[in-house]
C-alpha positions as MATLAB code, in Angstrom:
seq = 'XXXXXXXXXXXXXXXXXXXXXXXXXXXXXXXXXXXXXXXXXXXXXXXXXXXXXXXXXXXXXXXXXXXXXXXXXXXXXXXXXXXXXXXXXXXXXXXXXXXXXXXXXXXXXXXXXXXXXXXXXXXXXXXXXXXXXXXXXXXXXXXXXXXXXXXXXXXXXXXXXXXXXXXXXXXXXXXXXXXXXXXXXXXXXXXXXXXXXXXXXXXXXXXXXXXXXXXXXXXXXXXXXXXXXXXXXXXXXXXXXXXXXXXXXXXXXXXXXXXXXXXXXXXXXXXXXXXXXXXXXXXXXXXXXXXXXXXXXXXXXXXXXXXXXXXXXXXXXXX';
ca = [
      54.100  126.058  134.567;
      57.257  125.670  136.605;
      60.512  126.339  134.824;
      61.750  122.771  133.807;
      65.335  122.092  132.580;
      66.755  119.034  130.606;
      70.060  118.237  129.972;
      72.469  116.016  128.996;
      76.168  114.996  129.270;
      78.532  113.383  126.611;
      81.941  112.762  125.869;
      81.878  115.003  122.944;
      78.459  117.504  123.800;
      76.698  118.521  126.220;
      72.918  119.706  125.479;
      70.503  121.907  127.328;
      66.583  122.076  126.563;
      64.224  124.448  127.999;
      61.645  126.786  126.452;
      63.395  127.388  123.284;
      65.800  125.894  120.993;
      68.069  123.351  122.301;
      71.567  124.484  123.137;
      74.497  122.215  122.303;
      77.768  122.989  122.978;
      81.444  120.920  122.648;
      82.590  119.096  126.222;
      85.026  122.184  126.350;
      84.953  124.255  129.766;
      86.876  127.241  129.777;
      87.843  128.374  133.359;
      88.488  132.221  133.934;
      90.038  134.387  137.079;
      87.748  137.590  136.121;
      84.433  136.143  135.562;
      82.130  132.702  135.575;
      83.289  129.281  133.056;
      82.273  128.889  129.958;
      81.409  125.680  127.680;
      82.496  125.265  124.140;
      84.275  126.783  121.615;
      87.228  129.324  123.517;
      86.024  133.305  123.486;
      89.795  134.164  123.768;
      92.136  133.776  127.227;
      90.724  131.503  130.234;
      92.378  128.394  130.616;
      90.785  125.595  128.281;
      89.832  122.186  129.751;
      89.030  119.145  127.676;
      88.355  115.257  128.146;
      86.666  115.911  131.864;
      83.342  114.135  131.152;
      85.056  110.178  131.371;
      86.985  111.189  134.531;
      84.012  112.062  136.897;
      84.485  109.648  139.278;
      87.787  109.316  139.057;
      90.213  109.784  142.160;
      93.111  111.321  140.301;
      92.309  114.732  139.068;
      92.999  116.014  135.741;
      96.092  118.478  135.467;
      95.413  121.355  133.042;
      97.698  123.528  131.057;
      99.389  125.280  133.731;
      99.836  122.468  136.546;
      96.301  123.365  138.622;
      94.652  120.227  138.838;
      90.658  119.372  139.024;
      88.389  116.320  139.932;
      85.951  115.654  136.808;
      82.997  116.197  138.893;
      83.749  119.384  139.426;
      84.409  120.238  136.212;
      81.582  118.743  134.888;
      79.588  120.665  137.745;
      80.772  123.851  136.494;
      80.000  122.806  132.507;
      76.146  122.059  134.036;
      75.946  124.940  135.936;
      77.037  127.394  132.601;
      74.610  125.413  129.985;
      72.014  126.619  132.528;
      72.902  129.500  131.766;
      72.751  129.316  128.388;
      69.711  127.710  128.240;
      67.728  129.473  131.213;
      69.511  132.946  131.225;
      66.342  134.894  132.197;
      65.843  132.815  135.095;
      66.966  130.015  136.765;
      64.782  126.334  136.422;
      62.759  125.141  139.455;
      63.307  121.693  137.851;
      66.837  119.912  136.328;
      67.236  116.400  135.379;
      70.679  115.766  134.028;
      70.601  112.131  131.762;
      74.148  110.681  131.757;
      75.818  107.999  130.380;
      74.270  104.919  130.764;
      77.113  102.502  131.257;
      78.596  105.289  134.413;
      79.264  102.755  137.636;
      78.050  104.182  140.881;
      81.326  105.711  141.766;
      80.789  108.107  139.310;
      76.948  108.892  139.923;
      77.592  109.445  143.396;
      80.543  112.038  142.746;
      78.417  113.984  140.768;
      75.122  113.643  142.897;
      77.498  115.086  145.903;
      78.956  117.924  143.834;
      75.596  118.369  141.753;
      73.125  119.203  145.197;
      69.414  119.592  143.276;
      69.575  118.566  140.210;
      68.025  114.798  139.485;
      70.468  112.318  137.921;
      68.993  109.869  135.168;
      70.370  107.694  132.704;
      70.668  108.984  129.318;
      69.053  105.313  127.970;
      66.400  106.090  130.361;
      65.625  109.863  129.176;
      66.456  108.775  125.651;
      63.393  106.246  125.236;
      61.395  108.309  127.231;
      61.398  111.111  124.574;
      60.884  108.665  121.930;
      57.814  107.102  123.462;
      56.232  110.792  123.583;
      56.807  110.509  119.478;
      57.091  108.670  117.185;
      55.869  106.055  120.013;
      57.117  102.883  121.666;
      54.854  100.311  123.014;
      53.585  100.521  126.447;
      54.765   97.153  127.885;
      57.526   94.636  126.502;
      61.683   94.451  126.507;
      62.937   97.924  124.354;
      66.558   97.131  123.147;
      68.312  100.617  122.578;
      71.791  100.441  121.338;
      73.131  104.456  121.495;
      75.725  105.283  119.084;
      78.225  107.723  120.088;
      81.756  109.233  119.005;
      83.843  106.514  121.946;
      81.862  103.596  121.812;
      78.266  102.047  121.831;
      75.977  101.493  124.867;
      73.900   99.069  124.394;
      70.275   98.784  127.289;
      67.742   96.686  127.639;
      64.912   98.605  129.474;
      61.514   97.335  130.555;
      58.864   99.774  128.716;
      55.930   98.744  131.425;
      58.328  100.371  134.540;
      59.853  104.179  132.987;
      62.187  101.424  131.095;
      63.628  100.757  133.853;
      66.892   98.991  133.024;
      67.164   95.495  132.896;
      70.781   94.463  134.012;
      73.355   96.326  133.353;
      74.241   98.526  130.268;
      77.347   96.998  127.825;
      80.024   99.451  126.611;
      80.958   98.161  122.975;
      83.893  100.274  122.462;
      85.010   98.482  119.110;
      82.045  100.304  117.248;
      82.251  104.334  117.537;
      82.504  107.011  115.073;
      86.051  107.888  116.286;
      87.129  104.163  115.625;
      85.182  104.618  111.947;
      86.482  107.670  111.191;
      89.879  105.956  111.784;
      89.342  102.988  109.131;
      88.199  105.084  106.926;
      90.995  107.259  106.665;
      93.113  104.091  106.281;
      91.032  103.195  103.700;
      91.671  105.818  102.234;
      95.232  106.608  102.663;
      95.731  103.003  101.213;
      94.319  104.158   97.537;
      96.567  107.016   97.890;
      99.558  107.440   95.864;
     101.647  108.863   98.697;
     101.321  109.762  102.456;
     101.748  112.932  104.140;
     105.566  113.511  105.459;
     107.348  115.720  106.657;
     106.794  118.580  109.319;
     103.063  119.417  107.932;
     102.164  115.821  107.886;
     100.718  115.622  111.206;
      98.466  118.682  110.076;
      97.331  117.061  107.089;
      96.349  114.401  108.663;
      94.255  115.631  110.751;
      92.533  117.549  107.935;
      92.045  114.494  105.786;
      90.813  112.311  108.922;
      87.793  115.212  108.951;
      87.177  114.598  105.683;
      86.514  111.476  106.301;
      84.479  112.386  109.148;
      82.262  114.484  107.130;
      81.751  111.780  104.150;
      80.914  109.289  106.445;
      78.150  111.742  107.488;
      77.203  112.415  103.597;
      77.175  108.654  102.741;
      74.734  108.332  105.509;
      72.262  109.869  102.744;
      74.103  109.975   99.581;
      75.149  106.710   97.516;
      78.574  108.332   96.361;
      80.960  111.433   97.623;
      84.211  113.337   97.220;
      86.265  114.342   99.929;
      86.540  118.156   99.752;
      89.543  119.619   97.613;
      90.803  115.752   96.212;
      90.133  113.949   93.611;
      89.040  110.919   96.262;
      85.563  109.237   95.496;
      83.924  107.271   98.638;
      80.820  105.183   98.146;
      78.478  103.910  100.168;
      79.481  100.252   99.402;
      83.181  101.120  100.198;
      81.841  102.507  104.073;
      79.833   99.049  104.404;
      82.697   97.365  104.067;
      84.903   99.493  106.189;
      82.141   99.089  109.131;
      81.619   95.173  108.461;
      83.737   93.423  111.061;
      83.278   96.029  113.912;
      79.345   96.024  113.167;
      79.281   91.973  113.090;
      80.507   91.922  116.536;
      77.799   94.751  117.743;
      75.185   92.296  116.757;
      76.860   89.781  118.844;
      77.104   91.841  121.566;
      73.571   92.658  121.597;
      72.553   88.940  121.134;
      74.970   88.077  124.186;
      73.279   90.786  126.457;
      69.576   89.329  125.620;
      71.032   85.691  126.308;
      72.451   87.082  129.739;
      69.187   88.413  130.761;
      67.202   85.186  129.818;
      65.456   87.336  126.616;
      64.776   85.487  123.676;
      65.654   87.840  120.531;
      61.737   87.422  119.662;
      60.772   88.591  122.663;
      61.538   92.120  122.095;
      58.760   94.801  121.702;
      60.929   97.033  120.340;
      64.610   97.930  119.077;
      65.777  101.277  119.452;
      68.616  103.172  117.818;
      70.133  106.800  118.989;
      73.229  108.531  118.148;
      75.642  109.400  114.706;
      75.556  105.504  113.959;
      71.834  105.226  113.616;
      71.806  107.700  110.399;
      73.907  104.763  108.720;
      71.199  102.622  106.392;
      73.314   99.217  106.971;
      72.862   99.607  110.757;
      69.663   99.864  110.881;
      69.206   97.045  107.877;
      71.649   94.640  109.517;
      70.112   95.162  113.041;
      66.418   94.554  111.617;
      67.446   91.489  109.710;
      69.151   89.657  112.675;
      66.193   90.391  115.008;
      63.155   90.231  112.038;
      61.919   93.176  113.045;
      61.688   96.997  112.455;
      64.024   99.599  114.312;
      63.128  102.821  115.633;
      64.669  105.698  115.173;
      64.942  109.709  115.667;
      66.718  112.275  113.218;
      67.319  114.535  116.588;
      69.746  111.891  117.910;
      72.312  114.664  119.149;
      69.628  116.000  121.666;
      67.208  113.181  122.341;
      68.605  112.563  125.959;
      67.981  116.343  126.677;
      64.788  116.241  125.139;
      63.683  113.027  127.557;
      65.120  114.375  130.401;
      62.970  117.640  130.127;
      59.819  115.682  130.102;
      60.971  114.106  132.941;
      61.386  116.616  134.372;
      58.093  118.240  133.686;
      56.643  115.430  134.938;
      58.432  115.003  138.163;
      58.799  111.357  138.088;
];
């Protein structure tokens, strides 16, 4: 079998799936004079580069740490070209098929086709449902609504299951649900029910801890009815998150109905509604979105690397 790579690009990770276990690794590219870039976590020295992924495209190039400045493509080239490493290190893959964001404008695509010579570009909505129609299954014709939940904002396609799920329209960037933005009530939340805020010089520092905290309950309430945030006598529930996600969650449903009514789609005329991403795992998602459109949502514990996943088969296929 030819050597078949799949991966895929987000503002926070970036994924790689070949033969073995998937390889994830933090949008973090660290460029060095002595020897190739790596992604993720730092291994000491190089000059670190973060926040490249949302500026492929973009005219102005980012300036790094010591003045040198870099167009996004080409920093996102050189992040693609090291998880291949990581992921293929024996030998290189006959086959790549990257899956990006969904909501990218052509601008962008066409930056990083030029500076990305080989390697298939897909759409990470695309790659996404195609991995989820090799298991647990989608149906073989019919509208598939997939909303994708990630750390900036929420994508939200509707893809036509009889043609690859081909897109129908365009994709909607709902920025006003994201895990950053509920991460950020939350730690209102619960700064509010505290009896006094950080200050001074260490307060931007414990901030910052607390704010992960939160991060990390949100994560165990996804599960759990009730937590503590680690080290404080702070108890979250599950209720308390519900409420916290009401309002920006209201208005994702409303964006959703307001892309089917663009399209001429009739909520009952879905054959399917898809969820993918950190805001999937949360139970009043997925019981709020099946309650508005009467009908059950599908789902994938291996959100983080479903694109990748998709994108491999695709690439396996050659489609």
């Amino acid at each position: 079998m030819r050597g078949c790579l799949g991966l895929s690009v987000g503002t926070t990770n970036l994924v790689a799936v070949a033969d073995r276990e998937p390889v994830v690794r933090p949008a973090v590219l660290t460029l060095f004079g002595d020897r190739r870039p790596e992604v993720g976590a730092p291994s000491g020295g190089g000059l670190v580069i973060t926040d490249f992924v949302d500026r492929v495209g973009d005219p102005v190039p980012l300036v790094a740490a010591d003045g040198s400045a870099y167009r996004g493509e080409y920093l996102l080239a050189e992040a693609v070209e090291a998880m291949t490493r990581a992921a293929s290190p024996a030998a290189r893959p006959d086959t790549t098929v990257l899956a990006v964001p969904a909501h990218w404008q052509r601008q962008a695509l066409d930056a990083l086709r030029r500076t990305v010579p080989g390697v298939r570009l897909v759409s990470d909505a695309v790659a996404a449902l195609t991995a989820i129609q090799a298991h647990p299954g989608l149906p073989a014709r019919g509208v598939v609504a997939l909303c994708d939940f990630g750390a900036t904002g929420t994508n939200l396609t509707l893809a036509d299951a009889g043609a690859g799920f081909a897109p129908i329209g365009e994709t909607v960037r709902y920025d006003e649900f994201s895990g950053d933005l509920i991460d950020q009530e939350l730690l209102r939340h619960v700064l509010a029910n505290l009896d006094s805020e950080p200050s001074g010089t260490a307060a931007v520092a414990a901030l910052s801890q607390l704010r992960e905290q939160c991060r990390i309950a949100k994560e165990q309430l996804s599960y759990q009815s009730a937590t503590s945030l680690p080290g404080r006598s702070i108890r979250l529930t599950r209720a308390e998150l519900e409420s916290v996600v009401s309002g920006p969650l209201n208005g994702l449903l409303d964006a959703l109905l307001d892309l089917l009514r663009r399209n001429g789609i009739h909520p009952a005329q879905l054959a399917a509604l898809v969820t993918v991403g950190g805001g999937a795992r949360m139970p009043i998602v997925t019981q709020r979105l099946s309650e508005t459109f009467r009908m059950p949502v599908t789902t994938v514990p291996q959100a983080q690397v479903i694109a990748a996943v998709g994108a491999g088969l695709l690439a396996r296929r050659g489609e």
